[in-house]
Backbone of each chain as ProteinMPNN parsed JSONL, in Angstrom:
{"seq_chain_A": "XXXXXXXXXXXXXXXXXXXXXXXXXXXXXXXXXXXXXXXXXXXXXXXXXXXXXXXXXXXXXXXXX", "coords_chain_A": {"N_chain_A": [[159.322, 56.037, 161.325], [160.984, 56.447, 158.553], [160.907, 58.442, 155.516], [160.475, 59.337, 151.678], [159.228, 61.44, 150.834], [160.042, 64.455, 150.766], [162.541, 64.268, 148.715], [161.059, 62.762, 146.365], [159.002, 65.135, 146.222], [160.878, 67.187, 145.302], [162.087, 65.885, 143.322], [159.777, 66.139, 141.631], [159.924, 68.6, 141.344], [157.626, 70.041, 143.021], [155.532, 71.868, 144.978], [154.882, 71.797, 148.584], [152.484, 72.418, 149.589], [151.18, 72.574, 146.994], [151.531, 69.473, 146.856], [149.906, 69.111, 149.316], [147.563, 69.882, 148.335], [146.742, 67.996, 146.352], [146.434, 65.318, 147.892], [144.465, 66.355, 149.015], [145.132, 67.002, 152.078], [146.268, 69.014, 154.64], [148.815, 71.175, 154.769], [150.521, 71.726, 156.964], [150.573, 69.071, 157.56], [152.289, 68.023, 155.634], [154.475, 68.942, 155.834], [154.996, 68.155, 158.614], [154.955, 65.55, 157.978], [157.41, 64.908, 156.115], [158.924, 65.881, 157.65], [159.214, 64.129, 159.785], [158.102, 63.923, 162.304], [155.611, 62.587, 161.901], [153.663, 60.008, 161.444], [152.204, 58.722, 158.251], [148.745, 57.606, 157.331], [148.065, 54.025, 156.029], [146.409, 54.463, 154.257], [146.433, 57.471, 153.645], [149.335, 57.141, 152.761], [148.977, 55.399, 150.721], [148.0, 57.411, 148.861], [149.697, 59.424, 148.029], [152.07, 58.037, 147.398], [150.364, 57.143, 145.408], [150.409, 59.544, 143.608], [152.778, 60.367, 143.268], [153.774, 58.093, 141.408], [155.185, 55.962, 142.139], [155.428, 52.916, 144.358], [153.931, 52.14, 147.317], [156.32, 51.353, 149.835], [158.967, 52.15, 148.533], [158.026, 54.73, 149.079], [157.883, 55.033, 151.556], [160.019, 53.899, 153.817], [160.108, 50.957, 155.619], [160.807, 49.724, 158.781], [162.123, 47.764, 160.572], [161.983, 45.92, 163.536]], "CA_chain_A": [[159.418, 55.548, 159.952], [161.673, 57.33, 157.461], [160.079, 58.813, 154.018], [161.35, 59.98, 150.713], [158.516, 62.238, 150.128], [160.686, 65.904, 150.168], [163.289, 63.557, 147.571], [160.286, 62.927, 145.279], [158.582, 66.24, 145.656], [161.822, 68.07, 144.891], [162.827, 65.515, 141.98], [158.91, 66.207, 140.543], [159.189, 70.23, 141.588], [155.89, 70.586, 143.429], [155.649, 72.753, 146.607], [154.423, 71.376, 149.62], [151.257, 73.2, 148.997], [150.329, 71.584, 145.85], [151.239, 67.848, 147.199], [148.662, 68.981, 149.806], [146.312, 70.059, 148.125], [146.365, 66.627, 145.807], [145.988, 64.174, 148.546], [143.613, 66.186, 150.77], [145.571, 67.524, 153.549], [146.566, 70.261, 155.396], [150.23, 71.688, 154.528], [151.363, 71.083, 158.085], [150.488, 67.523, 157.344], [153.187, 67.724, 154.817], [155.611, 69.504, 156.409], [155.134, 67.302, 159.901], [155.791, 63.942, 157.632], [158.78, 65.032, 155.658], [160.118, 66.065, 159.232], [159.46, 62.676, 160.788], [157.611, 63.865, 163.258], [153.976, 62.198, 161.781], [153.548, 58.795, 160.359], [150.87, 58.601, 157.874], [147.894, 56.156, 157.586], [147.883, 53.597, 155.001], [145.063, 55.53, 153.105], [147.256, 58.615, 152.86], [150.446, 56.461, 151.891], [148.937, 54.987, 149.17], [147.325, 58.663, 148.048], [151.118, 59.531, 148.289], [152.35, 57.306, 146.391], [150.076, 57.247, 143.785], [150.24, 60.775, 143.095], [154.347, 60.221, 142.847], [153.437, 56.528, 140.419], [155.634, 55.067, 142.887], [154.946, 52.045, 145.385], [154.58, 52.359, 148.888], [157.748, 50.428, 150.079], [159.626, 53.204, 147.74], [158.407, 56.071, 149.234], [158.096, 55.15, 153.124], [160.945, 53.221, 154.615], [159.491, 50.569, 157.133], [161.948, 48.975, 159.702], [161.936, 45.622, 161.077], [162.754, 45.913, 164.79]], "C_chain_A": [[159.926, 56.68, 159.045], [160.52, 57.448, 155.974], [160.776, 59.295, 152.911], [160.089, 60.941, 150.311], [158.957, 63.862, 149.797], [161.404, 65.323, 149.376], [162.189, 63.342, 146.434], [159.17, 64.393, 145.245], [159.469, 67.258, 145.156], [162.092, 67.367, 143.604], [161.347, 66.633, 140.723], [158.517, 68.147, 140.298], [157.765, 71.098, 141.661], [156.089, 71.06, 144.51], [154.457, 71.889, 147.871], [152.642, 71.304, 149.645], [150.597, 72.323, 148.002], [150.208, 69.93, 146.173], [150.104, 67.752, 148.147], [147.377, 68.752, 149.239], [145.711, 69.013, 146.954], [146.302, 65.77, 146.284], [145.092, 65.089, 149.439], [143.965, 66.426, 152.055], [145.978, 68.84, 153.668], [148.468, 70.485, 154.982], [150.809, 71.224, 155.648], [151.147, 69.249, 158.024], [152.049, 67.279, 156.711], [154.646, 67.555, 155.212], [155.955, 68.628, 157.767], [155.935, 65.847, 158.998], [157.127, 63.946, 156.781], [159.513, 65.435, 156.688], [160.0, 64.59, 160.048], [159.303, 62.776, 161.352], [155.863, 63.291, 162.784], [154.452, 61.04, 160.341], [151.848, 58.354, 159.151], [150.243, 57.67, 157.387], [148.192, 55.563, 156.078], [147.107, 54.513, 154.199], [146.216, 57.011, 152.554], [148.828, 58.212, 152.159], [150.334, 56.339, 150.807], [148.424, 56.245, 148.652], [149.133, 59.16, 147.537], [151.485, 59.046, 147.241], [151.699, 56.754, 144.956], [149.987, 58.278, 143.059], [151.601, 61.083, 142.371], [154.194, 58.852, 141.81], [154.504, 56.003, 141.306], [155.272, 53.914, 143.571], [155.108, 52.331, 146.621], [155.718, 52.555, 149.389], [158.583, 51.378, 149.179], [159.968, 54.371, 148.335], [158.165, 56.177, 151.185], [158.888, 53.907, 153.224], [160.705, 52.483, 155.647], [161.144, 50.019, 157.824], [161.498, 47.821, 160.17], [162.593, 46.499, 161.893], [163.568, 44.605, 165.481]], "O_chain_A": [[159.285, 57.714, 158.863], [159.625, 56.683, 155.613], [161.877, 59.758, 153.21], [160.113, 61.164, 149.1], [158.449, 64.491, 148.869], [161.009, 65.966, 148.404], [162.545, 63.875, 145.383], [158.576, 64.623, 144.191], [158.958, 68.22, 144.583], [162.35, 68.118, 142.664], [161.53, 67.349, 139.738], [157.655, 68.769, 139.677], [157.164, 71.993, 141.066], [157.025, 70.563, 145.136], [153.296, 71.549, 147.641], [151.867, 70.349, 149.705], [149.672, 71.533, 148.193], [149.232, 69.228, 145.906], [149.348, 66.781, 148.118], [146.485, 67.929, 149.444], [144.53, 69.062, 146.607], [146.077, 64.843, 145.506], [144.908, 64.697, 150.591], [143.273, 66.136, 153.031], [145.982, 69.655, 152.745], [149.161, 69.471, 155.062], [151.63, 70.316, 155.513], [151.844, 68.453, 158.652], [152.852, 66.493, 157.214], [155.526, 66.704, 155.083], [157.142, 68.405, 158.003], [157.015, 65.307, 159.235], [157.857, 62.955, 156.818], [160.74, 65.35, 156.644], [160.831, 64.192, 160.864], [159.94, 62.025, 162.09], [154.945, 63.715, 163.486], [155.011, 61.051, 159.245], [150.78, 57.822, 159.453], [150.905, 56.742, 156.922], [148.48, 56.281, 155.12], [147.662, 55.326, 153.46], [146.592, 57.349, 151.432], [149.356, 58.847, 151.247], [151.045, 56.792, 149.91], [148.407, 56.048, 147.437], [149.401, 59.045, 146.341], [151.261, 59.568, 146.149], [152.17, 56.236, 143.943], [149.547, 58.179, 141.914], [151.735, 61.736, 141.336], [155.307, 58.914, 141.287], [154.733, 54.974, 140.67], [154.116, 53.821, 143.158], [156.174, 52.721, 147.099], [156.228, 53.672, 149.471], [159.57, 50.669, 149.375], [161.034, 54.984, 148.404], [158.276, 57.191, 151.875], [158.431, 52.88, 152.722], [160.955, 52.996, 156.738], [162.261, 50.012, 157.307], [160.48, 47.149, 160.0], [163.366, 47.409, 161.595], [164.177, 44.747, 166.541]]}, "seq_chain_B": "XXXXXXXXXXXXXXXXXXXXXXXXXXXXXXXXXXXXXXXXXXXXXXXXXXXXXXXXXXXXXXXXXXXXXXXXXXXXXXXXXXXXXXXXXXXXXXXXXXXXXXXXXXXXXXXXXXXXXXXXXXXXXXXXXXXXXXXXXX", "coords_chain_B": {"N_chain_B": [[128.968, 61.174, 156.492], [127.952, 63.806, 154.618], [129.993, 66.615, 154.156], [128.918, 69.288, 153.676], [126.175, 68.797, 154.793], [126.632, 68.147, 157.401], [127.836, 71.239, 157.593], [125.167, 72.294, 157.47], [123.969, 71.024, 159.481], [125.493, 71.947, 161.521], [124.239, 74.607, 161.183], [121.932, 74.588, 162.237], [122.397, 73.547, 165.068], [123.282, 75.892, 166.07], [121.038, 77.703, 165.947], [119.327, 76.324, 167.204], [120.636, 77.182, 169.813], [120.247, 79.307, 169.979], [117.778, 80.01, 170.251], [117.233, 78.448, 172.242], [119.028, 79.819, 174.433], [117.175, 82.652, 174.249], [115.211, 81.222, 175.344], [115.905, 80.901, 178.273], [116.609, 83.733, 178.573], [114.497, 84.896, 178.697], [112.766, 83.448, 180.443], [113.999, 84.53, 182.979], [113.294, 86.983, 183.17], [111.116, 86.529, 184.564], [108.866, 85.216, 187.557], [109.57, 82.776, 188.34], [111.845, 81.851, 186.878], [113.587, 84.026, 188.484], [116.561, 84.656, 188.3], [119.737, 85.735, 188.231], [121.756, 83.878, 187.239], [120.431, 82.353, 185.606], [119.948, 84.225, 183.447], [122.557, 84.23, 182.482], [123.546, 82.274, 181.801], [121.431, 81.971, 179.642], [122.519, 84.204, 178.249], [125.188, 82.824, 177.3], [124.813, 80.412, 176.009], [123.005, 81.869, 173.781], [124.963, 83.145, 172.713], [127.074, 81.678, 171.781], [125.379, 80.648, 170.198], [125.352, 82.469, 168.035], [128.183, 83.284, 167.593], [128.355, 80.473, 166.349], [126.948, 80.793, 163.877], [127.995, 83.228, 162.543], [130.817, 81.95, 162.003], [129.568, 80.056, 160.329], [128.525, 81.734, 158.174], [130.787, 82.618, 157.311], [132.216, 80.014, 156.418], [130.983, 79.212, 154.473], [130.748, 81.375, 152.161], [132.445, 80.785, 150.059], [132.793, 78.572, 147.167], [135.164, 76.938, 147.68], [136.505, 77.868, 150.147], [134.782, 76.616, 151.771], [135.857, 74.161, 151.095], [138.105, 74.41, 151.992], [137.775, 74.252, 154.509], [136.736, 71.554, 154.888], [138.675, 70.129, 154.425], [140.778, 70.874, 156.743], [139.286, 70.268, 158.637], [139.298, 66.895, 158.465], [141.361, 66.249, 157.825], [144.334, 63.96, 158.533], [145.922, 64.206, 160.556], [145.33, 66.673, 161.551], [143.055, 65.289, 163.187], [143.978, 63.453, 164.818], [145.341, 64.907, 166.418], [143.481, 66.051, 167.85], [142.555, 64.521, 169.258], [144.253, 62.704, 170.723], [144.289, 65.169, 172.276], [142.078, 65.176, 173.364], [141.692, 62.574, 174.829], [144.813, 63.337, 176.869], [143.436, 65.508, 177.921], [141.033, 63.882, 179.324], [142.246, 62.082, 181.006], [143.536, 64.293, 182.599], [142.068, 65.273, 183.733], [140.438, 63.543, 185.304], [142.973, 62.657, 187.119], [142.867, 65.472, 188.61], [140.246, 65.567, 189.307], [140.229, 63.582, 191.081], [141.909, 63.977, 193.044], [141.632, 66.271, 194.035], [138.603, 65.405, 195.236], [139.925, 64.221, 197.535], [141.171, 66.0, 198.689], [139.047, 67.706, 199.535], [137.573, 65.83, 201.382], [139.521, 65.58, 203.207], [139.717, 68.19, 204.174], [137.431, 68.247, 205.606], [135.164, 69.616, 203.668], [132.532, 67.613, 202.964], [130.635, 67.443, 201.698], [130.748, 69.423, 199.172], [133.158, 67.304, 198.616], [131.525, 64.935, 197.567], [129.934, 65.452, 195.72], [132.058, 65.882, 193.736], [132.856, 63.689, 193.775], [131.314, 61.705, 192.559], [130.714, 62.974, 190.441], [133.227, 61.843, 189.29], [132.885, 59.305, 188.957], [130.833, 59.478, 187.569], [131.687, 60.187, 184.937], [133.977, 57.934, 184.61], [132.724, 55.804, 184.228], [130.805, 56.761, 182.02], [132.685, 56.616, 179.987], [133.509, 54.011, 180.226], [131.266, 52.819, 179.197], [131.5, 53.974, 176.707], [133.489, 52.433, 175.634], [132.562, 50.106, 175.541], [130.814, 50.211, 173.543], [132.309, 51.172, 171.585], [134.159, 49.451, 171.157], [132.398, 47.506, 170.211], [131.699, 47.949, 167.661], [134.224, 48.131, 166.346]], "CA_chain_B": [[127.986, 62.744, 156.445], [128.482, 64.806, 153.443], [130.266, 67.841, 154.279], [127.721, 70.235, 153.602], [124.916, 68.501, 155.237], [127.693, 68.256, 158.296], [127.299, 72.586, 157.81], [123.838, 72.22, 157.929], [123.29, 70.527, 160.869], [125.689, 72.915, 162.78], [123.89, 75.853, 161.593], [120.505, 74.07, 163.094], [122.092, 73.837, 166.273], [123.753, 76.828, 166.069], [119.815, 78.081, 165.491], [118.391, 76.169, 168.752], [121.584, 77.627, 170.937], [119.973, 80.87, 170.225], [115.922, 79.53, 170.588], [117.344, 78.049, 174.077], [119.436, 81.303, 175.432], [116.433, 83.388, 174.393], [113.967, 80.798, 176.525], [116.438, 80.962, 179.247], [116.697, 84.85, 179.045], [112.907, 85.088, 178.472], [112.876, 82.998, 181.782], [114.568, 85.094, 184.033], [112.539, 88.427, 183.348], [109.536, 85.888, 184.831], [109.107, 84.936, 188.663], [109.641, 81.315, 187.744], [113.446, 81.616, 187.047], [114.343, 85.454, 188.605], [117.873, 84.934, 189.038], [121.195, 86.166, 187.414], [122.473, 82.629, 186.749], [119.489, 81.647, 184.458], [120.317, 85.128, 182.093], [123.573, 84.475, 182.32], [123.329, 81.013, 180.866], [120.699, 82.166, 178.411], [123.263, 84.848, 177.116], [126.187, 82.163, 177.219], [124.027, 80.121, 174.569], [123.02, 82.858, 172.403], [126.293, 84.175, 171.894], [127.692, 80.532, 171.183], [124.701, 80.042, 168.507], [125.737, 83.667, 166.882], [129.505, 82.705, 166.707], [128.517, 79.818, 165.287], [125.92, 81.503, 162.853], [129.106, 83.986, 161.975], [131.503, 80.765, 161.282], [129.049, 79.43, 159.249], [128.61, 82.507, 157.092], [132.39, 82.591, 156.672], [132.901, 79.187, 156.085], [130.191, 78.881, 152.896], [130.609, 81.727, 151.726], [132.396, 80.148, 148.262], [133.482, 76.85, 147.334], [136.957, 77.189, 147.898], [136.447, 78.296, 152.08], [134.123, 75.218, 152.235], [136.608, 72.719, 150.25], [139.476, 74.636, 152.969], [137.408, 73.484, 155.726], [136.309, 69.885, 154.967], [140.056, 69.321, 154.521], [141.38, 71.015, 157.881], [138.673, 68.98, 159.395], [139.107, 66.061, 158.108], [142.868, 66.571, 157.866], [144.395, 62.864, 159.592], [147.402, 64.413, 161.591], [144.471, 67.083, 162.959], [142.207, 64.441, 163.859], [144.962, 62.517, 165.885], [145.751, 65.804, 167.229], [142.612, 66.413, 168.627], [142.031, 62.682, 170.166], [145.196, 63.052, 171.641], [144.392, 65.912, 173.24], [141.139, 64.971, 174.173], [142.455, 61.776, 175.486], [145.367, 63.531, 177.734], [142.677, 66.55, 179.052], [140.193, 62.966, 179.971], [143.373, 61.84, 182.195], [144.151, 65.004, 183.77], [140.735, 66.003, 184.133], [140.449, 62.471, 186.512], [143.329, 63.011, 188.329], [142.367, 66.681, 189.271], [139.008, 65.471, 190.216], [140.858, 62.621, 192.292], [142.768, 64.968, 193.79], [139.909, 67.522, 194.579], [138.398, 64.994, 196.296], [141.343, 63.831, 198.614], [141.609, 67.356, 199.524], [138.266, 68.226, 200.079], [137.629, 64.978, 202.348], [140.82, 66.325, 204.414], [138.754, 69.476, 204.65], [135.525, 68.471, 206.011], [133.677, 69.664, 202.669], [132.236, 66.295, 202.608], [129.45, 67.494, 200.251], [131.326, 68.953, 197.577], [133.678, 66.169, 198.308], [131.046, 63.852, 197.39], [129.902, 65.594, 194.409], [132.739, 65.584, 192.35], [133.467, 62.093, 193.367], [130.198, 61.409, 191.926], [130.637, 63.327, 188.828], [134.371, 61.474, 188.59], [132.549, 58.213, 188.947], [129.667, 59.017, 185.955], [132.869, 60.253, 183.825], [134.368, 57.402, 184.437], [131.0, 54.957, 183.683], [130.628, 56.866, 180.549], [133.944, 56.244, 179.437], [133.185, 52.598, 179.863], [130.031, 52.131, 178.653], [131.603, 54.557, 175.305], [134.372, 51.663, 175.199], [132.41, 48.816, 175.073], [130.186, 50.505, 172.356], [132.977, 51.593, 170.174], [134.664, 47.585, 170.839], [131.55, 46.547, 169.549], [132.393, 48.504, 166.526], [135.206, 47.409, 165.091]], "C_chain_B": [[128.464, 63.463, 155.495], [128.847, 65.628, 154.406], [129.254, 69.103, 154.588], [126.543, 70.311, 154.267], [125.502, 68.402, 157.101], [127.268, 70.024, 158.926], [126.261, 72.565, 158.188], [122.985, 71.875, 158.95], [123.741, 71.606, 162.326], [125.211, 73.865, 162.677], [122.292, 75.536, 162.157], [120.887, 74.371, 164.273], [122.512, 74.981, 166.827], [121.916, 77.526, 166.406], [119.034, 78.086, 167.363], [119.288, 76.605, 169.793], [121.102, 78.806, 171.298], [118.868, 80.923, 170.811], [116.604, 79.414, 172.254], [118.238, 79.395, 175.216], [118.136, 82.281, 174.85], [115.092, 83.267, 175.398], [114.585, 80.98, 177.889], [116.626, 82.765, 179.973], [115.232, 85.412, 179.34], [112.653, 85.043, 180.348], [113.224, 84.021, 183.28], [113.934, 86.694, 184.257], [110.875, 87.716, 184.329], [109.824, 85.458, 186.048], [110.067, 83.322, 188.973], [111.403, 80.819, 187.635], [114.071, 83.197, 187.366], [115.652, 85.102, 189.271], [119.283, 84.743, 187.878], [121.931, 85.005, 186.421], [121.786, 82.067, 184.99], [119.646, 82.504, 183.294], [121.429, 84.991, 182.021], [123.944, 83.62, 181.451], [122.706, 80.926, 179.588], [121.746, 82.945, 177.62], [124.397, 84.194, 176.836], [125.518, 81.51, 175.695], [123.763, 80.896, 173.486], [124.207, 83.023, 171.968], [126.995, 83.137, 171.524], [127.063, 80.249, 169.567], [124.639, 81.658, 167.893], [127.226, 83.57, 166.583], [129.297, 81.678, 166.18], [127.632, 79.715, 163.712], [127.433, 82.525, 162.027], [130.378, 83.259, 161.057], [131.078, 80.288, 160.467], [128.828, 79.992, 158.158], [130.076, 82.51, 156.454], [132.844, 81.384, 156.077], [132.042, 78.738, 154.658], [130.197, 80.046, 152.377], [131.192, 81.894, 150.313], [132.822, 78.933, 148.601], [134.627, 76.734, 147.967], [136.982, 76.987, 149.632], [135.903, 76.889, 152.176], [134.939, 74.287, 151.944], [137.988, 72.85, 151.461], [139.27, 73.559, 154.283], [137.158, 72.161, 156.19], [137.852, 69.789, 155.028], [140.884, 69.508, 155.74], [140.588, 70.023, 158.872], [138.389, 67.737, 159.629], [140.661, 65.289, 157.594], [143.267, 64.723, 159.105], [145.001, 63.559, 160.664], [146.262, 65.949, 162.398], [143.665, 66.473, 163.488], [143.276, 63.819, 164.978], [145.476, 63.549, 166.501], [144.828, 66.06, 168.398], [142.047, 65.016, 169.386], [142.931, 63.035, 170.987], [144.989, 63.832, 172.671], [142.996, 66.123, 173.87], [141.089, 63.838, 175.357], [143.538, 62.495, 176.864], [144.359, 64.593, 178.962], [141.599, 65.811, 179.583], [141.397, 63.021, 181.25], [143.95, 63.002, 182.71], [143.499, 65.63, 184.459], [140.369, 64.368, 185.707], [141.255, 62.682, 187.165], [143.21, 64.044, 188.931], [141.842, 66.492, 190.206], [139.409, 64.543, 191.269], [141.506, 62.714, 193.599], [141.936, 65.655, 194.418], [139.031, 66.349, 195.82], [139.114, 64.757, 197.752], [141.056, 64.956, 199.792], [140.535, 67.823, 200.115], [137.382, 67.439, 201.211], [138.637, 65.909, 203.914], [140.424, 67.829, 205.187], [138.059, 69.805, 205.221], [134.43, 69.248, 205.062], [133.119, 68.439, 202.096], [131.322, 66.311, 201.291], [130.207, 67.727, 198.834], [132.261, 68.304, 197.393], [133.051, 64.973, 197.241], [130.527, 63.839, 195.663], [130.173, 65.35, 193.296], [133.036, 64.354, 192.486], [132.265, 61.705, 192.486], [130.521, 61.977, 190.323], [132.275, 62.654, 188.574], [133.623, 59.752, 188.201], [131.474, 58.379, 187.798], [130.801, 59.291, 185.002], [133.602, 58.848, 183.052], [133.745, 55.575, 183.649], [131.242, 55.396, 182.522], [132.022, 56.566, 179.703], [133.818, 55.142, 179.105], [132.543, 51.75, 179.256], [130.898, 52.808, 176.938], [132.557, 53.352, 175.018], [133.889, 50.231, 174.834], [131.424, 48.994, 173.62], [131.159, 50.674, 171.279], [133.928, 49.856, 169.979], [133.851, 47.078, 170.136], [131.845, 46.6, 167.622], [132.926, 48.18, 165.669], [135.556, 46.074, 165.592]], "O_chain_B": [[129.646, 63.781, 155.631], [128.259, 65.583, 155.486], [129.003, 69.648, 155.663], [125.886, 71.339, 154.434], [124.662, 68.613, 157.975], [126.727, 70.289, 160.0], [126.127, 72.817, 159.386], [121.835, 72.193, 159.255], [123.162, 71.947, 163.357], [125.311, 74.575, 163.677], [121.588, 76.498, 162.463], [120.242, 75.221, 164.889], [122.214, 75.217, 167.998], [121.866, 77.842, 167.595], [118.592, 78.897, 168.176], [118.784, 76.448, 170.905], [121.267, 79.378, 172.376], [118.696, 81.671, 171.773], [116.424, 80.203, 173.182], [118.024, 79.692, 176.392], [118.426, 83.247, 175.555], [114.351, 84.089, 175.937], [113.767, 81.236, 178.772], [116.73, 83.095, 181.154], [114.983, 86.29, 180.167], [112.468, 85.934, 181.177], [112.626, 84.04, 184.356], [114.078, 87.395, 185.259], [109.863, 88.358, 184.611], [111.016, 85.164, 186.145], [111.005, 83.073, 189.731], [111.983, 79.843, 188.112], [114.95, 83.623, 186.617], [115.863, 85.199, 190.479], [119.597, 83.883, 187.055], [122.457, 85.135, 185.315], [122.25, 81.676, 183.919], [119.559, 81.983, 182.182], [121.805, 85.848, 181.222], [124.569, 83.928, 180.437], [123.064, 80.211, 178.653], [121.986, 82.577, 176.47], [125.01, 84.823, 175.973], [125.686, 81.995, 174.576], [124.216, 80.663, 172.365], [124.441, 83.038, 170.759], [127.844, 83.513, 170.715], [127.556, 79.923, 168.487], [123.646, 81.898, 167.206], [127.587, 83.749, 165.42], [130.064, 81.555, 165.225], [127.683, 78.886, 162.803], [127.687, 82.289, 160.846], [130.833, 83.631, 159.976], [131.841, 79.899, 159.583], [128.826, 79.334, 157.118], [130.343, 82.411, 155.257], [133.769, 81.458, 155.268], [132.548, 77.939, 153.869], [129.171, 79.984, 151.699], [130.787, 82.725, 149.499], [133.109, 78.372, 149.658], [134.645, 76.237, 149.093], [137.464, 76.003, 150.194], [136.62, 76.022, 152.675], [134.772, 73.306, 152.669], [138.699, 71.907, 151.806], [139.942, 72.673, 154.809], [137.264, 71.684, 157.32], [138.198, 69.161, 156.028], [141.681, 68.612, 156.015], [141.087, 69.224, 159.665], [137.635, 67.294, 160.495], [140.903, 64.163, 157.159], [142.64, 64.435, 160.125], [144.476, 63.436, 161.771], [146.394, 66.225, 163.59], [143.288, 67.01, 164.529], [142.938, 63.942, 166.155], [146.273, 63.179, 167.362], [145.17, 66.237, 169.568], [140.996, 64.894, 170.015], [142.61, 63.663, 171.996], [145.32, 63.522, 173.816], [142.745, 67.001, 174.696], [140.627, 64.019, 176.483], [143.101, 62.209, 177.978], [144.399, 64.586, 180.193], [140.892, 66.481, 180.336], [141.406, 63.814, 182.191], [144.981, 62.803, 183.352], [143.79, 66.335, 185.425], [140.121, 64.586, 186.893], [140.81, 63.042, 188.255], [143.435, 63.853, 190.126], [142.125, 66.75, 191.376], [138.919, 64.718, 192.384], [141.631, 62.047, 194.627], [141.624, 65.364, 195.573], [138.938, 66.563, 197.029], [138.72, 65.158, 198.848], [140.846, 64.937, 201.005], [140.712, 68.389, 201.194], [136.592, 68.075, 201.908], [138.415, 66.481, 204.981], [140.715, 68.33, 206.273], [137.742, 70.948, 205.55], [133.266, 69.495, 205.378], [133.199, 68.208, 200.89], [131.268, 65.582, 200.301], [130.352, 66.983, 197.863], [132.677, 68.307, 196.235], [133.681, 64.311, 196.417], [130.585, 62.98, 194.784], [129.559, 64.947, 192.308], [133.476, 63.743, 191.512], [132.668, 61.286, 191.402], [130.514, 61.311, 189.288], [132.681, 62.996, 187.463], [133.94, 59.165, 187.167], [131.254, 57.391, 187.097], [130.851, 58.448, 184.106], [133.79, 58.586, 181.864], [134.218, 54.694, 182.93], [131.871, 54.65, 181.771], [131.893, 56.24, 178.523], [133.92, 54.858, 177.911], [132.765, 50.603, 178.865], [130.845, 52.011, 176.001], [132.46, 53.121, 173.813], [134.472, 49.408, 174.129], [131.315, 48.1, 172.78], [130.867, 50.344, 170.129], [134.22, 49.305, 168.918], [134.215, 46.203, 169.351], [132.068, 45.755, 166.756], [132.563, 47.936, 164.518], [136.253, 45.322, 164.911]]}, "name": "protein", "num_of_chains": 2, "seq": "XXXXXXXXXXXXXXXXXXXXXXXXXXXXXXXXXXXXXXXXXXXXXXXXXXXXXXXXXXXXXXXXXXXXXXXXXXXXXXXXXXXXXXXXXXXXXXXXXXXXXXXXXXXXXXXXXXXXXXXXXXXXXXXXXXXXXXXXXXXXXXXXXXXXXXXXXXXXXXXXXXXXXXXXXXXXXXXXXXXXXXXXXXXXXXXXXXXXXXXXXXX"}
């Protein structure tokens, strides 16, 4: 599943670091899901996205297979 | 579990790791258990419940360290790290032992053949019985 979360932490100029440390995770958390190697749970989506005022569906990209 | 009360419990058992390697070292100065294995075990315990007496000083010693730790531990992508890899070292820890047996059949060590089949067969029990408890679950 694709993400726009380095596109909205670069528009809102916050460091990796700080988006961590406002949802509750670990930096490599961050860094794993803006690489697309880690899909994260509903619960941290929506922390995600409400920290950006975005909607889900905005800031993770689902696919239909 | 709060966090804190989470600390608290590991520095309890952290506490009785030390109570139980000191009964175990106690033990072995006494006719009752005189043998190398039983102090060896007692000092394995102690020295587990003083690193984790040492972790626990480090990890409360301000807010901040404690607020680091609830979040690495509690972190999703390290939780699914550590399933994972408790999950793959279950399945390679069975075929080992699957293996171990094979070989030690082919051997004529029938006994500790039989052993570990035995301890692959309660592994594999508890596995089962933990699956129908955690189905019940959710």
């Amino acid at each position: 599943m694709d993400n726009r979360i380095k596109e909205y932490r670069k528009q809102n100029k916050i460091t990796q670091d700080e988006l961590a440390k406002a949802v509750d995770v670990t930096r490599q958390t961050i860094i794993s899901l803006e690489n697309g190697k880690y899909n994260a749970s509903l619960q941290l989506a929506h922390k995600i996205a409400k920290y950006f005022g975005v909607m889900i569906e905005d800031l993770f990209l689902f696919e239909e297979e | 579990m709060e966090f804190r009360k989470k600390l608290k419990v590991r520095l309890y058992t952290a506490i009785a790791y030390i109570i139980i390697g000191a009964v175990f070292i106690g033990l072995s100065f006494t006719r009752l258990g005189a043998n190398e294995m039983i102090s060896s075990f007692g000092a394995v315990f102690a020295v587990m419940g003083i690193a984790r007496i040492v972790q626990y000083l480090r990890i409360t010693k301000d807010e901040e360290s404690i607020h680091q730790r609830e979040i690495a531990e509690t972190d999703e992508r390290n939780v699914m790290i550590w399933t994972k890899a408790r999950s793959l070292a279950f399945s390679i820890y069975i075929l080992a032992a699957a293996l171990a047996v094979v070989v030690l059949y082919l051997m004529n060590m029938n006994f500790a053949g039989k052993i570990v089949a035995y301890n692959l067969f309660g592994f594999v029990a508890i596995y089962w019985i933990c699956y129908f408890i955690i189905s019940r679950k959710y």
